[in-house]
C-alpha positions in Angstrom: 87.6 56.5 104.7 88.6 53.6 102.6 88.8 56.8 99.1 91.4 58.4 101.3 93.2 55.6 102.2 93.4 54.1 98.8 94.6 58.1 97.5 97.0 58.0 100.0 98.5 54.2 98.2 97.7 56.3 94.8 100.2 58.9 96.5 103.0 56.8 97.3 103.1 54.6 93.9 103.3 58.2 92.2 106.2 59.5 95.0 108.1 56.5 94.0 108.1 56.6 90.3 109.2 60.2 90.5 111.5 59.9 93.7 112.5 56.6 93.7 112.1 53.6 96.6 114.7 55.5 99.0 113.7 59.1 98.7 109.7 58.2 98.5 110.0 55.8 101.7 112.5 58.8 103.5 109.5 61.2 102.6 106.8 59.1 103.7 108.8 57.8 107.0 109.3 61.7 107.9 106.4 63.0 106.9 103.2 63.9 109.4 100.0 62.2 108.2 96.7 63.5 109.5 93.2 61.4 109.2 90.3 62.8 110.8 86.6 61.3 110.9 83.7 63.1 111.4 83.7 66.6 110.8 81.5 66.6 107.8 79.2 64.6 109.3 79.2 66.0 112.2 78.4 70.1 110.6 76.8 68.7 107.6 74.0 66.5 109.7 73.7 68.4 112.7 74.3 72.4 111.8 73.8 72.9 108.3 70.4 71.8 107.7 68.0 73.7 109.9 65.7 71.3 111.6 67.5 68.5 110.6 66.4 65.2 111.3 70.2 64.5 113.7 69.4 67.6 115.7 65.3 66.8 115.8 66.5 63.1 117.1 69.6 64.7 119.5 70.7 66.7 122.2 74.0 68.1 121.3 76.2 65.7 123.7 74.6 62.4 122.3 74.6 63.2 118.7 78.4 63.5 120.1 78.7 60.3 121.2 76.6 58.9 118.9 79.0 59.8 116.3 82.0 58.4 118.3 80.0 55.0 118.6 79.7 55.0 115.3 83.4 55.7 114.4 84.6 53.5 116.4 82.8 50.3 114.4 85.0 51.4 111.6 
């Protein structure tokens, strides 16, 4: 998490050498930013890998929440 959000300051330095402070803080104030958590560890640890150790150690619903505990430390 802490790569993207440092790209995402590596973005908006760029935007504003090329833009400008007004047009790069109007494009940034309008603009719809998504960050998700999880997915890849949720397919890459639980589907991908037959027999994995995630889905050896967890039903389906508690790797779920599982995973939200651990996002939520973050």
């Amino acid at each position: 998490m802490g790569d993207q959000l440092r790209y995402f300051g590596e973005y908006q330095r760029k935007l504003r050498a090329f833009a400008g402070e007004e047009q790069a803080a109007r494009l940034v104030s309008g603009a719809l930013v998504l960050v998700t958590l999880g997915g890849n560890d949720f397919v890459n640890n639980y589907y991908l890998v037959p027999m994995s150790m995630r889905s050896r150690q967890y039903a389906l619903p508690d790797y779920v929440r599982f995973i939200v505990s651990e996002y939520r430390k973050i």
